[in-house]
PDB file of N, H, CA, C and O in Angstrom:
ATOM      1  N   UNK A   1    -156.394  88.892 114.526  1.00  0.00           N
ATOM      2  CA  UNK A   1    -157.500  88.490 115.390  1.00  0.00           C
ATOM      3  C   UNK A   1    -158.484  89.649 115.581  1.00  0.00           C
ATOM      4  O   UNK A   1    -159.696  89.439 115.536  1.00  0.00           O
ATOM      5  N   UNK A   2    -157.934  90.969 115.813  1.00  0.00           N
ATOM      6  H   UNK A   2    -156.949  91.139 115.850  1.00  0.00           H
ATOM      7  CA  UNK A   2    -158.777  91.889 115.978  1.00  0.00           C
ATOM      8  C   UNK A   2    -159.557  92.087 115.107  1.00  0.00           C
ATOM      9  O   UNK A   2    -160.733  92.325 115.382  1.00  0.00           O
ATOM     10  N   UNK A   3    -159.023  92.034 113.581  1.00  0.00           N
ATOM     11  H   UNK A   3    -158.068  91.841 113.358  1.00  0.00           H
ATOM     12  CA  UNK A   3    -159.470  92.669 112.838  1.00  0.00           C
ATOM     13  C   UNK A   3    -160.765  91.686 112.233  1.00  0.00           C
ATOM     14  O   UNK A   3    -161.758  92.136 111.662  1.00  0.00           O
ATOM     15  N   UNK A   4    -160.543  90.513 112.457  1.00  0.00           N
ATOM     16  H   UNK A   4    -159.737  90.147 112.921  1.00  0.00           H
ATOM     17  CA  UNK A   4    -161.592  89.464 112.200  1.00  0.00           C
ATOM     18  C   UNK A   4    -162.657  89.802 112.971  1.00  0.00           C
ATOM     19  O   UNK A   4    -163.767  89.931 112.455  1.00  0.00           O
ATOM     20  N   UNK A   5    -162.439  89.997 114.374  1.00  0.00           N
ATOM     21  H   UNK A   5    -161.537  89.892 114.792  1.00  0.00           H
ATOM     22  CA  UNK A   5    -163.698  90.360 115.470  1.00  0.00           C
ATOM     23  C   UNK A   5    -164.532  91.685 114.696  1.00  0.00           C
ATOM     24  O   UNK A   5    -165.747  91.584 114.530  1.00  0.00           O
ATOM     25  N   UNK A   6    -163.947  92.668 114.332  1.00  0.00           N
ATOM     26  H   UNK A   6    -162.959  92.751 114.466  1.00  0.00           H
ATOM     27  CA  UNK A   6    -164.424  94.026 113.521  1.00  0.00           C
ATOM     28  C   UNK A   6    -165.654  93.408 112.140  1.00  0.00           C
ATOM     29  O   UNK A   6    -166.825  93.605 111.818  1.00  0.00           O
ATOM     30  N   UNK A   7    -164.570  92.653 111.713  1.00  0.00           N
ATOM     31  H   UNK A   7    -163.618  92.493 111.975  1.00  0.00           H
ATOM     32  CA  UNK A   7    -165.140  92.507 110.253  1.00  0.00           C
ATOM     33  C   UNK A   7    -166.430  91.615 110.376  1.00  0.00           C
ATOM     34  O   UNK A   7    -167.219  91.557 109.433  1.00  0.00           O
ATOM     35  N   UNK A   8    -166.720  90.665 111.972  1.00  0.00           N
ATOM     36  H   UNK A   8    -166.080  90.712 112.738  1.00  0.00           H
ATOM     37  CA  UNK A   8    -167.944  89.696 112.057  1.00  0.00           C
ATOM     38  C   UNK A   8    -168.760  90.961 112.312  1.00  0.00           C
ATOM     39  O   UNK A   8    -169.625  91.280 111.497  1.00  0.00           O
ATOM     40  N   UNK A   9    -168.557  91.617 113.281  1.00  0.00           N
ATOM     41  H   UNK A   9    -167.854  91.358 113.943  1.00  0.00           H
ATOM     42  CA  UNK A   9    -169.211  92.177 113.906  1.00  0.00           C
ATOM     43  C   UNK A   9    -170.001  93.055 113.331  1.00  0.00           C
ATOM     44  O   UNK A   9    -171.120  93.344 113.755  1.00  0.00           O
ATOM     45  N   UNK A  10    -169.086  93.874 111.616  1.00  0.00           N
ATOM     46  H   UNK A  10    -168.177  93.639 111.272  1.00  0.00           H
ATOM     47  CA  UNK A  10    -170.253  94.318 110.939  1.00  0.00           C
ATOM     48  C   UNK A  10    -170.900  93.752 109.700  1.00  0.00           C
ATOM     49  O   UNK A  10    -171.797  94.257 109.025  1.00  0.00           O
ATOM     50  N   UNK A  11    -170.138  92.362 109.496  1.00  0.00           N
ATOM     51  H   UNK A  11    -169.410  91.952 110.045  1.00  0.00           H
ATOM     52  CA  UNK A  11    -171.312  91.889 108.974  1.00  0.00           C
ATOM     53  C   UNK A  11    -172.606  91.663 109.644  1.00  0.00           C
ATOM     54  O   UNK A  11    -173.645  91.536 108.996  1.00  0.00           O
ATOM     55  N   UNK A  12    -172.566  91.615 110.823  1.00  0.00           N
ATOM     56  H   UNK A  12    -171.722  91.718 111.350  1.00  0.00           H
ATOM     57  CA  UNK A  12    -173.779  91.161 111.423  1.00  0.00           C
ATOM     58  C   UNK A  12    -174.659  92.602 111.319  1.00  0.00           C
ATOM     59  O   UNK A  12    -175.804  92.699 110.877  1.00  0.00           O
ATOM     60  N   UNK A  13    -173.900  93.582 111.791  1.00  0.00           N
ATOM     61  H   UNK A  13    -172.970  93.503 112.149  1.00  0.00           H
ATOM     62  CA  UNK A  13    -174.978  94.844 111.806  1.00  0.00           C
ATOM     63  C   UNK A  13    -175.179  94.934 110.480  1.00  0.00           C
ATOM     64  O   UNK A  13    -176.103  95.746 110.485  1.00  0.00           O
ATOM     65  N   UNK A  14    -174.956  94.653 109.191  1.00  0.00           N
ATOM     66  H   UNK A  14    -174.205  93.993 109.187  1.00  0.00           H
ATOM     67  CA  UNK A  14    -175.282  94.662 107.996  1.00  0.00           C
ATOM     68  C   UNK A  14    -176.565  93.625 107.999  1.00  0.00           C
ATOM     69  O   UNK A  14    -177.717  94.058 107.992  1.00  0.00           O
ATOM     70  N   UNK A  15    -176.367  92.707 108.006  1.00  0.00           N
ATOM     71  H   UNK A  15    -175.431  92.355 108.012  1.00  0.00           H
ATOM     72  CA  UNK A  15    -177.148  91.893 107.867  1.00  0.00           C
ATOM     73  C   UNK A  15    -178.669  91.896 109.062  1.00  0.00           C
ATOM     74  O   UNK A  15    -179.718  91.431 108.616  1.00  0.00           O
ATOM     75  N   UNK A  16    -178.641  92.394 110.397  1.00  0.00           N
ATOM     76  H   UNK A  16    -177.789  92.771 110.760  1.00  0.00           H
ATOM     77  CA  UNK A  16    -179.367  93.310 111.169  1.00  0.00           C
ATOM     78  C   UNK A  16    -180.145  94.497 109.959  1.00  0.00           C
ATOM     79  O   UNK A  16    -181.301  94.527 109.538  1.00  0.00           O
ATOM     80  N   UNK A  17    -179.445  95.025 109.781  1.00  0.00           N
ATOM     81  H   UNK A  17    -178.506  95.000 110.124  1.00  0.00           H
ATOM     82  CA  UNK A  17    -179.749  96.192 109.278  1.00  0.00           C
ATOM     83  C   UNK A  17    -180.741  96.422 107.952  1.00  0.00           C
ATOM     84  O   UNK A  17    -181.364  97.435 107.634  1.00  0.00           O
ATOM     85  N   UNK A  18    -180.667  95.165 107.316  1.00  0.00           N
ATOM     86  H   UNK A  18    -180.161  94.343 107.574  1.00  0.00           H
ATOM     87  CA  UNK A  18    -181.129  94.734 105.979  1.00  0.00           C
ATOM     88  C   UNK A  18    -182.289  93.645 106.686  1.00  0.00           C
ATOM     89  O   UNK A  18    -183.330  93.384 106.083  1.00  0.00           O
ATOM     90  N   UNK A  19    -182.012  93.129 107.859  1.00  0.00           N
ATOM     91  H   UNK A  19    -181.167  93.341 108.350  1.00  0.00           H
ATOM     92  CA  UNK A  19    -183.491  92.335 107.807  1.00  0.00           C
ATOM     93  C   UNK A  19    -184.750  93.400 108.635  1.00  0.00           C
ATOM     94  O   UNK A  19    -185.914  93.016 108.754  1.00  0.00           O
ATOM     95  N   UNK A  20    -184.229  94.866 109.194  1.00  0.00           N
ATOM     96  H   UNK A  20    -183.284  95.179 109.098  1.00  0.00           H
ATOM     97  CA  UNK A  20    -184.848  95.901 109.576  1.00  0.00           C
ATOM     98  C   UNK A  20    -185.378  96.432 108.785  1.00  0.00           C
ATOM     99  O   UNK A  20    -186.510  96.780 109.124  1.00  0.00           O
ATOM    100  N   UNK A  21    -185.051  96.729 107.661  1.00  0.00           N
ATOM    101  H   UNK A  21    -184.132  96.446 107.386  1.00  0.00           H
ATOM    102  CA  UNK A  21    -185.294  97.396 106.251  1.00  0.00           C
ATOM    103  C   UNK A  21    -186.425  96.849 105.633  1.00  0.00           C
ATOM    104  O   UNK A  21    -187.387  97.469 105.180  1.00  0.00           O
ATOM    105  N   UNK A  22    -186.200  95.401 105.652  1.00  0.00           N
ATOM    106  H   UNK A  22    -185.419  94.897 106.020  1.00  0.00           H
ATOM    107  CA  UNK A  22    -187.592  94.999 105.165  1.00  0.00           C
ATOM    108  C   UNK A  22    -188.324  94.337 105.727  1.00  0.00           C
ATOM    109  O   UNK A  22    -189.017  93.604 105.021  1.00  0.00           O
ATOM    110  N   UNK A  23    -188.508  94.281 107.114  1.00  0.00           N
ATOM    111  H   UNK A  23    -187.945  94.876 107.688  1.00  0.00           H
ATOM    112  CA  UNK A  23    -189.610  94.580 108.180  1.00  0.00           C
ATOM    113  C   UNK A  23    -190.362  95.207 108.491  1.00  0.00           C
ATOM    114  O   UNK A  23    -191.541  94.925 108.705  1.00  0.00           O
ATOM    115  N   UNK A  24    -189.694  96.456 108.605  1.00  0.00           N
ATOM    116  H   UNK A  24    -188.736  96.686 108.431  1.00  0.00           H
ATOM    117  CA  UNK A  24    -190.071  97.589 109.152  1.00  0.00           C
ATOM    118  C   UNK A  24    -191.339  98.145 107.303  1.00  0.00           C
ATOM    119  O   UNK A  24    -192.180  99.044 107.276  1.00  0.00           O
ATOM    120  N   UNK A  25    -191.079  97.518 106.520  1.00  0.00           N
ATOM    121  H   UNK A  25    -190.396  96.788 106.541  1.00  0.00           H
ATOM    122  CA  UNK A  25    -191.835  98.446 105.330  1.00  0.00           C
ATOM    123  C   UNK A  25    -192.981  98.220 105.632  1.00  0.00           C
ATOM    124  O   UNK A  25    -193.246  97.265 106.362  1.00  0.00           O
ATOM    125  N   UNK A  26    -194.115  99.196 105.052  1.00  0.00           N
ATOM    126  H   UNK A  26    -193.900  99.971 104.459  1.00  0.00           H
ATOM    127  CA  UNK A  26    -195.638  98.595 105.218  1.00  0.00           C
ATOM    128  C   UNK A  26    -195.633  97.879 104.296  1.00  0.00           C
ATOM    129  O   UNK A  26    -195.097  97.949 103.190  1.00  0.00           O
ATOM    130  N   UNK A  27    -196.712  96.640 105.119  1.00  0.00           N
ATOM    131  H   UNK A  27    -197.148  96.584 106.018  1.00  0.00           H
ATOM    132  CA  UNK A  27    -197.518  95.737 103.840  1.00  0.00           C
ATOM    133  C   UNK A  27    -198.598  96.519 103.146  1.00  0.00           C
ATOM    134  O   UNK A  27    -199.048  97.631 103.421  1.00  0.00           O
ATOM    135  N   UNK A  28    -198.899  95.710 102.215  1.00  0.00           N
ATOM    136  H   UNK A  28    -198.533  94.806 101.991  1.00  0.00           H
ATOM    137  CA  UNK A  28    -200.293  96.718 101.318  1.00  0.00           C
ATOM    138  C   UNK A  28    -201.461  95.379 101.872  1.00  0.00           C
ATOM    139  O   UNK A  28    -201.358  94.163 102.036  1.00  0.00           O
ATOM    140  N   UNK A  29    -202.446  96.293 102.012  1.00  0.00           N
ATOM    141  H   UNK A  29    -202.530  97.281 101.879  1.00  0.00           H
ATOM    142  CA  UNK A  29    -203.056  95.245 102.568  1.00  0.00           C
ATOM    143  C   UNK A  29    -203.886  94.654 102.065  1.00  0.00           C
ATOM    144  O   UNK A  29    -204.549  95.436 101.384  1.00  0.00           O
ATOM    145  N   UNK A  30    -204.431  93.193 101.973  1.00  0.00           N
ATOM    146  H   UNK A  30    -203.892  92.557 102.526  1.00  0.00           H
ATOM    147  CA  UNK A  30    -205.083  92.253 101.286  1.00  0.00           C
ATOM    148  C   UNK A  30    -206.473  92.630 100.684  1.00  0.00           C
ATOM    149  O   UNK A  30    -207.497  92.893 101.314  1.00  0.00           O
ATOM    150  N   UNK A  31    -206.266  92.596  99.142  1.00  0.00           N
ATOM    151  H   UNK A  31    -205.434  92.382  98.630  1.00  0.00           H
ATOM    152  CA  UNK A  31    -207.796  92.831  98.761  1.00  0.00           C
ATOM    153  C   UNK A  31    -207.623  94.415  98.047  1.00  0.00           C
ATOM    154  O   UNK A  31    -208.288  94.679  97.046  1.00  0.00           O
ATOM    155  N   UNK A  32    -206.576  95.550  98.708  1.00  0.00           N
ATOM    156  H   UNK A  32    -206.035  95.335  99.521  1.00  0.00           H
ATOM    157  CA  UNK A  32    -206.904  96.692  98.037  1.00  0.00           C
ATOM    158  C   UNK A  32    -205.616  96.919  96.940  1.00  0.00           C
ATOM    159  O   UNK A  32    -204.709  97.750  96.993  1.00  0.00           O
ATOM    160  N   UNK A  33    -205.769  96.323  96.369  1.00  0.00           N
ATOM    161  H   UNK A  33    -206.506  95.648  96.326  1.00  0.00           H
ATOM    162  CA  UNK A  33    -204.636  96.137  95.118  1.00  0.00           C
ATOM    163  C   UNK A  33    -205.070  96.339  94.010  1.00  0.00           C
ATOM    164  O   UNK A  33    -205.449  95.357  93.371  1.00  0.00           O
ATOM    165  N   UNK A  34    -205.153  97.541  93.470  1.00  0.00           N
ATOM    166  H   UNK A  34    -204.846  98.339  93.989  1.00  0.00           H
ATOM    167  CA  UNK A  34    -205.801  98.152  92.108  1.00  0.00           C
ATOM    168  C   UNK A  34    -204.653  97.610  90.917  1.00  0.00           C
ATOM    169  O   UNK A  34    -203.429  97.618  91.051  1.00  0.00           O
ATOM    170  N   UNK A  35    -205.314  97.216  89.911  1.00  0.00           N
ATOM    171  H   UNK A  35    -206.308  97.210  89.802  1.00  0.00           H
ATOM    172  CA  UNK A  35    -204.617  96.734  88.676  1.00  0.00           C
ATOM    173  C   UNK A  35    -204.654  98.228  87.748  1.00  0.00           C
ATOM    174  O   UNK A  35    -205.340  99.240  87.893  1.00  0.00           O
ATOM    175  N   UNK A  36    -203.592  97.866  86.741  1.00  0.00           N
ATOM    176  H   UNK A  36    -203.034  97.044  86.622  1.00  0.00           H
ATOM    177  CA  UNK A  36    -202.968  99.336  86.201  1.00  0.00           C
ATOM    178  C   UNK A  36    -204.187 100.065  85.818  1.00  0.00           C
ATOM    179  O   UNK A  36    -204.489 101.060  86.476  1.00  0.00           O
ATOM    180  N   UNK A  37    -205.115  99.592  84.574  1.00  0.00           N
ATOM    181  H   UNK A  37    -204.870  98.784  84.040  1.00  0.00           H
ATOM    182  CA  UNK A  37    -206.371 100.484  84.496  1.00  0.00           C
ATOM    183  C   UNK A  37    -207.358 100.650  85.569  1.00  0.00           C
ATOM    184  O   UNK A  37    -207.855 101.742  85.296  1.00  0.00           O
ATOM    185  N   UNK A  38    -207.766 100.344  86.313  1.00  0.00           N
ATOM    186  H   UNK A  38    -207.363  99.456  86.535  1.00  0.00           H
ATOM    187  CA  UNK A  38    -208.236 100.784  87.706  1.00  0.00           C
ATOM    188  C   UNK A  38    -207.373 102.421  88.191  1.00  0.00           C
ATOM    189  O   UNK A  38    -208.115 103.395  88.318  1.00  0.00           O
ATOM    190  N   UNK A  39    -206.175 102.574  88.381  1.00  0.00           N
ATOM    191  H   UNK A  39    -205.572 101.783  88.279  1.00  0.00           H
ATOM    192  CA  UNK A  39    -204.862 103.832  88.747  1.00  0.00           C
ATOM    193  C   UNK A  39    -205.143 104.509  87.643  1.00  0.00           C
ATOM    194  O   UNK A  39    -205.257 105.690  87.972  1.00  0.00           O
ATOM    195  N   UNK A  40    -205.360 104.344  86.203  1.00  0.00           N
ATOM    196  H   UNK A  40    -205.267 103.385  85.935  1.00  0.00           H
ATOM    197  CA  UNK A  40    -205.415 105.250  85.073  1.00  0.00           C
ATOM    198  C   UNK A  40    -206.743 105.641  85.585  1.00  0.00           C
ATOM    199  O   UNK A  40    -206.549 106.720  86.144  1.00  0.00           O
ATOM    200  N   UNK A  41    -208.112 105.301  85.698  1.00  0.00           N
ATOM    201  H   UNK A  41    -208.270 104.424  85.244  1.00  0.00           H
ATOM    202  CA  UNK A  41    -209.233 105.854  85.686  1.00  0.00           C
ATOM    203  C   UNK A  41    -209.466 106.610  86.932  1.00  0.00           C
ATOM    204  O   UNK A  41    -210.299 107.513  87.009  1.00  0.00           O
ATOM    205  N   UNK A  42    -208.748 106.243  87.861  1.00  0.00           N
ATOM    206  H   UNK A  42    -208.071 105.510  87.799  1.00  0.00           H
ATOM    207  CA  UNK A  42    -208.982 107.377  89.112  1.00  0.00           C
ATOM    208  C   UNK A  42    -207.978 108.508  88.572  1.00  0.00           C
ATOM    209  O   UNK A  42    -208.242 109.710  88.540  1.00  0.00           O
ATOM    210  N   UNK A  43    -207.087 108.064  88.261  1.00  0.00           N
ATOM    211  H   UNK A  43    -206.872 107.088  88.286  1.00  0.00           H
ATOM    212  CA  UNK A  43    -206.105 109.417  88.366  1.00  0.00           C
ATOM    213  C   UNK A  43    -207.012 110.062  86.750  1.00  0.00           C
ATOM    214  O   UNK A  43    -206.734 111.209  86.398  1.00  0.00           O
ATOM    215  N   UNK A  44    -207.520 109.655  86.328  1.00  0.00           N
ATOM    216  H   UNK A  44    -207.745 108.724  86.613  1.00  0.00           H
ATOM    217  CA  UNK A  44    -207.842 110.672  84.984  1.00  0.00           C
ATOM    218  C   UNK A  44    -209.016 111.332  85.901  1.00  0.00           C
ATOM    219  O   UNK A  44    -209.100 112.546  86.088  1.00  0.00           O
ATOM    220  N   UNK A  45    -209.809 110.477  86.386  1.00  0.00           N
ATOM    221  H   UNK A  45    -209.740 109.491  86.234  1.00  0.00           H
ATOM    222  CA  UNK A  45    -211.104 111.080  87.604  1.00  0.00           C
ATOM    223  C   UNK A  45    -210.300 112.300  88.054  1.00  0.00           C
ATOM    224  O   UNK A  45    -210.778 113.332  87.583  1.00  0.00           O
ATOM    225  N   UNK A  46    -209.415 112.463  88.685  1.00  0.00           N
ATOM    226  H   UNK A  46    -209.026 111.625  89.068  1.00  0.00           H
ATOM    227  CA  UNK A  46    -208.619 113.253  89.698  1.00  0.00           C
ATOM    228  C   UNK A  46    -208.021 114.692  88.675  1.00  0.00           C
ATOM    229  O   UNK A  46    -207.981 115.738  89.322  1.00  0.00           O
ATOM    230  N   UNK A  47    -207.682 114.780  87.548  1.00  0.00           N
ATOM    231  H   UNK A  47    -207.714 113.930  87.022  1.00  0.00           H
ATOM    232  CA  UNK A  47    -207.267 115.018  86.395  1.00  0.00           C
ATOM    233  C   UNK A  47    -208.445 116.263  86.314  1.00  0.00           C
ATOM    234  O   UNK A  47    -208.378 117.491  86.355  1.00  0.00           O
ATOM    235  N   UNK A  48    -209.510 115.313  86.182  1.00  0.00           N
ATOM    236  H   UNK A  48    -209.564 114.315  86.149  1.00  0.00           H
ATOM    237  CA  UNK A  48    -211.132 115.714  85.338  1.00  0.00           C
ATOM    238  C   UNK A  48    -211.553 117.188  86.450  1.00  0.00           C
ATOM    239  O   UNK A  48    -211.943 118.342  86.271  1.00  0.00           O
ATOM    240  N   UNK A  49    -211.239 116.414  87.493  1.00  0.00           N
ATOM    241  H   UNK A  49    -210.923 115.477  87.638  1.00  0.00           H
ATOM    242  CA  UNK A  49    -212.068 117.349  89.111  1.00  0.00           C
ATOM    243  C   UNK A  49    -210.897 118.717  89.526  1.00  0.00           C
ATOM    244  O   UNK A  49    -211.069 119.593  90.373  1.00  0.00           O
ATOM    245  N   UNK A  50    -209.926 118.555  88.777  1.00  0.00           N
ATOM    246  H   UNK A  50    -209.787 117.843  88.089  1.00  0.00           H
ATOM    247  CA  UNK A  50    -208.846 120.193  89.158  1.00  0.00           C
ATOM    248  C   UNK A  50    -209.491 121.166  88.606  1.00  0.00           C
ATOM    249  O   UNK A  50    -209.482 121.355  87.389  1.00  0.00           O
ATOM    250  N   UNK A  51    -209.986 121.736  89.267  1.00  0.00           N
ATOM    251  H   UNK A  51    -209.993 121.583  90.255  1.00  0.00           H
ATOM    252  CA  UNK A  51    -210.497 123.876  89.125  1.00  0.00           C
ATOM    253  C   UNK A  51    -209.361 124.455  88.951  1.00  0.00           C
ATOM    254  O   UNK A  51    -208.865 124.949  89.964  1.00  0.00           O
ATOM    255  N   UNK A  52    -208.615 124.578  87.680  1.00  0.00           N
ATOM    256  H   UNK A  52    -209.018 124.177  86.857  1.00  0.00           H
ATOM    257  CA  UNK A  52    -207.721 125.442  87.133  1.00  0.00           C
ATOM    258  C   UNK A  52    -208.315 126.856  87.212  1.00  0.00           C
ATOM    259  O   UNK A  52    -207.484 127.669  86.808  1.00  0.00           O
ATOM    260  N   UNK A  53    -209.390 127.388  87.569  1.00  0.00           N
ATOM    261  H   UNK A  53    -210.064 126.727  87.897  1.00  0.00           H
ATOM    262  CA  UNK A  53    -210.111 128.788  87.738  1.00  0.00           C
ATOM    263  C   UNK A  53    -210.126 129.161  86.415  1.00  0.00           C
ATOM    264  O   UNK A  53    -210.201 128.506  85.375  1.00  0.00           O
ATOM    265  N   UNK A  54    -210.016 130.682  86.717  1.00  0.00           N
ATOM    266  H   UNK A  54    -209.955 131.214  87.562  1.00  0.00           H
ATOM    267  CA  UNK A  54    -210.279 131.745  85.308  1.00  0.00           C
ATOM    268  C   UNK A  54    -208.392 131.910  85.019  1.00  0.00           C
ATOM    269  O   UNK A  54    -207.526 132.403  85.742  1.00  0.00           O
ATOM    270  N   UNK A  55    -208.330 131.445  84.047  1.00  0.00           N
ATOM    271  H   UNK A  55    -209.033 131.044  83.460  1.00  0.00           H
ATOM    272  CA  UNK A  55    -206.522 131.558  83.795  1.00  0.00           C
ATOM    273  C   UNK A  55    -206.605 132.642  82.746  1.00  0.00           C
ATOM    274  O   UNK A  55    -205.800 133.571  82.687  1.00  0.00           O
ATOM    275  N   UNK A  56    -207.266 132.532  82.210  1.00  0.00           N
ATOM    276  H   UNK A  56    -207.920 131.777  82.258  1.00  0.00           H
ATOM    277  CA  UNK A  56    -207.322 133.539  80.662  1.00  0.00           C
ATOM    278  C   UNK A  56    -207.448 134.966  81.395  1.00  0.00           C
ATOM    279  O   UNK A  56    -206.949 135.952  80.852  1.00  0.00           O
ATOM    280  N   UNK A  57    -208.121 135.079  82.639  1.00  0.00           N
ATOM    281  H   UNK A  57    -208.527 134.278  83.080  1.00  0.00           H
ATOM    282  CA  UNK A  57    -207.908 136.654  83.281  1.00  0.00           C
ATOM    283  C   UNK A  57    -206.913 136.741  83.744  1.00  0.00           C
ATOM    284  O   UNK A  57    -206.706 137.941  83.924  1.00  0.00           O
ATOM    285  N   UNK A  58    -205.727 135.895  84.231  1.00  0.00           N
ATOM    286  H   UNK A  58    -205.896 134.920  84.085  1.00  0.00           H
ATOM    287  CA  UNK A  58    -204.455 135.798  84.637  1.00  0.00           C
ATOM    288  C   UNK A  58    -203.583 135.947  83.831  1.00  0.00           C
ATOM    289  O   UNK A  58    -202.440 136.338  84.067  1.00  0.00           O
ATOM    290  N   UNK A  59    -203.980 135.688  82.933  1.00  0.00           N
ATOM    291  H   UNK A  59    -204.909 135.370  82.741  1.00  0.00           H
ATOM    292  CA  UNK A  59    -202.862 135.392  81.867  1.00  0.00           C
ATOM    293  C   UNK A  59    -202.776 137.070  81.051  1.00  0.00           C
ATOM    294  O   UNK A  59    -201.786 137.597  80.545  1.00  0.00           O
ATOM    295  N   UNK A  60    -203.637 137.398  81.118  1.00  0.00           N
ATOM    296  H   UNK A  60    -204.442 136.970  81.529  1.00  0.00           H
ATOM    297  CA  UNK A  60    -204.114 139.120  80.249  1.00  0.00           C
ATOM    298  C   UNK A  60    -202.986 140.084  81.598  1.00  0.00           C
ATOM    299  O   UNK A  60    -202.041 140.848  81.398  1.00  0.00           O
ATOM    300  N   UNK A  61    -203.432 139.750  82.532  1.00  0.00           N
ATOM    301  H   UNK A  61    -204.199 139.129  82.695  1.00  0.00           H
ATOM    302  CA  UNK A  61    -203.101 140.932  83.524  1.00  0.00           C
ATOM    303  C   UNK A  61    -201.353 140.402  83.564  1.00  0.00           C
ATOM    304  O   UNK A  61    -200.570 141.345  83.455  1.00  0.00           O
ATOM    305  N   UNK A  62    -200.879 139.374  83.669  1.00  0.00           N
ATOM    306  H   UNK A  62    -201.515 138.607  83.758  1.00  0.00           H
ATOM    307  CA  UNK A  62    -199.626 139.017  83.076  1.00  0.00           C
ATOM    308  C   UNK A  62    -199.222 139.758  81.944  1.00  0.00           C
ATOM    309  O   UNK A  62    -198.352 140.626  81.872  1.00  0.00           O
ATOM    310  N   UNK A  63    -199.550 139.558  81.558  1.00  0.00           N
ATOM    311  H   UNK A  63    -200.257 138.853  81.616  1.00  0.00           H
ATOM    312  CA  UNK A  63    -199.444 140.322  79.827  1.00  0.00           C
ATOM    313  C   UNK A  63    -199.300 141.601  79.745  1.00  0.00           C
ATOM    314  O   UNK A  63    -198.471 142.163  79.030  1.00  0.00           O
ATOM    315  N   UNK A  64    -200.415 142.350  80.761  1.00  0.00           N
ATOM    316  H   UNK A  64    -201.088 141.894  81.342  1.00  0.00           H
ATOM    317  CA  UNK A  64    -200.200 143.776  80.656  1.00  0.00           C
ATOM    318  C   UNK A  64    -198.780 144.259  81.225  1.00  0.00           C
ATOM    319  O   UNK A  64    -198.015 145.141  80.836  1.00  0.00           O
ATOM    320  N   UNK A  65    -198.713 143.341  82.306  1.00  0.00           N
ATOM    321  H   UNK A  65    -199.334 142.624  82.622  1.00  0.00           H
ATOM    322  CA  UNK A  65    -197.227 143.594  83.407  1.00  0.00           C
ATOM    323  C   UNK A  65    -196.319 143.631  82.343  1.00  0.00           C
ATOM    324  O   UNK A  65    -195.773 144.697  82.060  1.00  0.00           O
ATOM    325  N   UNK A  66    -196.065 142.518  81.664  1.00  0.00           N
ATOM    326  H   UNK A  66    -196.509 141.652  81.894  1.00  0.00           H
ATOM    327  CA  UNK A  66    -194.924 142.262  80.811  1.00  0.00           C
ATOM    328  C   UNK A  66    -194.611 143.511  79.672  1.00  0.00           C
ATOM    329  O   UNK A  66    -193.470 143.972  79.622  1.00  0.00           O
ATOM    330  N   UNK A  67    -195.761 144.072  78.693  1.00  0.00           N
ATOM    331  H   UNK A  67    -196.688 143.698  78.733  1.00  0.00           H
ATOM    332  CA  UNK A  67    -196.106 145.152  77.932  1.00  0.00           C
ATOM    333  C   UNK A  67    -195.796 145.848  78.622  1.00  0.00           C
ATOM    334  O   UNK A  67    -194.914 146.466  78.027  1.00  0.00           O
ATOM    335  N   UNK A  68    -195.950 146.473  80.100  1.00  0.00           N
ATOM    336  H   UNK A  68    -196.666 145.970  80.583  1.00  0.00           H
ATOM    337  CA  UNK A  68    -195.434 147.535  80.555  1.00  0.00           C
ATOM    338  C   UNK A  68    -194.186 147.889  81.055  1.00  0.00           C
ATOM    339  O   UNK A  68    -193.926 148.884  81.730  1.00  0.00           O
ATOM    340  N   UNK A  69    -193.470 147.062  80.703  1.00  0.00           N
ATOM    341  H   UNK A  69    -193.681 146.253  80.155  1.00  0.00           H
ATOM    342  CA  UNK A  69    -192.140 146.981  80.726  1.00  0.00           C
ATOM    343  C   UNK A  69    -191.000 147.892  79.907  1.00  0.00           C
ATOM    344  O   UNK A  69    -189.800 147.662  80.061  1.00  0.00           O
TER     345      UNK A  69
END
């Protein structure tokens, strides 16, 4: 008997627990739902706009460190 009372009791917090889970997620909201090439062209946009700086002067003074080894 006991052990039946145990075993309802967490199915229920299981089943609690799983209808929390996907409640609680955000919705995406209506209308801003980008299709796959739409995500490729921003993220290549995003890609395009990184200021990697002057690397080739980084990369020398690296170099010297390493040579002076």
């Amino acid at each position: 008997m006991n052990n039946k009372i145990i075993i309802a009791i967490v199915i229920v917090l299981v089943i609690l627990g799983v209808w929390w889970l996907i409640s609680s997620r955000p919705s995406e909201a209506p209308g801003t739902s980008a299709t796959g090439s739409d995500k490729t062209t921003t993220i290549n946009q995003d890609l395009g706009n990184v200021d990697v700086g002057d690397y080739t002067q980084d990369l020398e003074v690296i170099d010297q460190d390493i040579n002076s080894l």
